[in-house]
C-alpha positions, 0 to 999 in steps of 0.5 A: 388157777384150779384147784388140782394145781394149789394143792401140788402147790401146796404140798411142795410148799410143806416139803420145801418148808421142812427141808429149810427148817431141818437146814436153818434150824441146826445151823441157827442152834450152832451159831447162838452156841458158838457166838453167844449173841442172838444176833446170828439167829435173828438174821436166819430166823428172819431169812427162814421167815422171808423163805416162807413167805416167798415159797407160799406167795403171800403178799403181806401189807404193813401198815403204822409203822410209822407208830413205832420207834427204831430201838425202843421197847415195847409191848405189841399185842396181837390177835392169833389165826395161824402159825403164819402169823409168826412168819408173816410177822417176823418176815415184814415188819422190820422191829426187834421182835420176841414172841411168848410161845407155848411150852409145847413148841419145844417138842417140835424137831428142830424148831424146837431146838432152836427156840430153846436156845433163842430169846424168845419167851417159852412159858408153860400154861399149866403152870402159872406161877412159872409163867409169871417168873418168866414174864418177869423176867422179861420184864428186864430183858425189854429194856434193851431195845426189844418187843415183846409180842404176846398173842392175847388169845392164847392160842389160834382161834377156831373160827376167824373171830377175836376171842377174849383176851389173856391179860399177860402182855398187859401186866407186862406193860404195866409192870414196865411201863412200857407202851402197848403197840395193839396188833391186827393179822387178818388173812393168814388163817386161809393159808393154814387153817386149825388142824389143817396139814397142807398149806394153802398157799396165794394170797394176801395177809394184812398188818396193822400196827395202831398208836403205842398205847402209854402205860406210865401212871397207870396200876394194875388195877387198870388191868381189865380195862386195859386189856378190853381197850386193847382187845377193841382196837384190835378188833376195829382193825381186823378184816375177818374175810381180808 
């Protein structure tokens, strides 16, 4: 199809976009209120999710989910190319899944709305001691059940390539002991670009998962090391033009 059509395309995917955020995001906020679990937002964050894909015909492959087990925590770690990497994410693989988000997420209408009153992990990057403070405390909040998943890199990456990784998720691991599942998206950052506005929408996303990575009887000493054997793996699963 030509390009006159997936740019159409495209613009009512951002208007349909909008219009399920300004519908699930209030509605999401009310329920978590009202009931006091997260349960009901995880259910409407995933449909959100699952609308998104859906109205941008992304077709996501998942593999090694055979690596993870139903209900038990753990650390993933991931590459970062587009704000799709969370919709493509929370929408197919099936896991028990919280994200650590910018400070600056909060701003945005609605979802930002929604985000506060959720479980997942909002940090602010100019403040590292506070940051800390919360990743502690996520510390305990990953023994019931739940995944962490950090994006290493910190933010989107400009060019499609793997950038240096923050080691956060692994002082996580390592305070916890719990296993670092390594990530790999490829394929979303076609569809919303860095400071891109309209989406280009049809294509295909790529997910792996890769074994758990053990961290009982490790140190954080073993932070570098870790972080880079991480990092590689990572990269060994990533398709740059998938």
């Amino acid at each position: 199809m030509g390009r006159p059509f997936h740019y159409l395309w495209g613009l009512l995917a951002d208007v349909l976009i909008f219009f399920y955020t300004i519908v699930i995001g209030p509605t999401a906020t009310v329920a978590v209120l009202i009931s006091r679990r997260s349960r009901p937002l995880d259910i409407l964050a995933r449909g959100w999710c699952k609308l998104i894909v859906w109205t941008c015909g992304i077709r996501v492959t998942v593999e090694g989910l055979h690596h993870v087990q139903p209900g038990r925590s753990c650390v993933i770690i991931s590459n970062h190319l587009s704000n799709f990497d969370i919709w493509c994410t929370y929408a197919c693989v099936p896991m028990n899944i919280r994200f650590v988000a910018k400070k600056e997420l909060l701003r945005i209408p609605v979802f930002g709305q929604a985000l506060a009153v959720s479980n997942h992990i909002v940090i602010d990057r100019q403040n590292p001691e506070e940051a800390i403070a919360i990743i502690n405390a996520a510390a305990a909040r990953s023994e019931r059940g739940i995944c962490i998943l950090f994006y290493a890199e910190g933010t989107r990456s400009p060019d499609g390539k793997v950038h240096a990784f923050k080691k956060g998720g692994v002082t996580l691991a390592l305070r916890t002991g719990l296993p670092i599942v390594p990530m790999s998206i490829s394929g979303t950052r076609k569809f919303l670009p860095k400071r891109s506005a309209v989406i280009r929408p049809g294509g295909r996303v790529k997910i792996v998962l890769d074994a758990p990575i053990q961290t009982s009887g490790l140190a954080l000493g073993d932070r570098d090391e870790l972080t880079e054997q991480v990092r590689s793996i990572v990269i060994r699963n990533y398709e740059e033009h998938y």
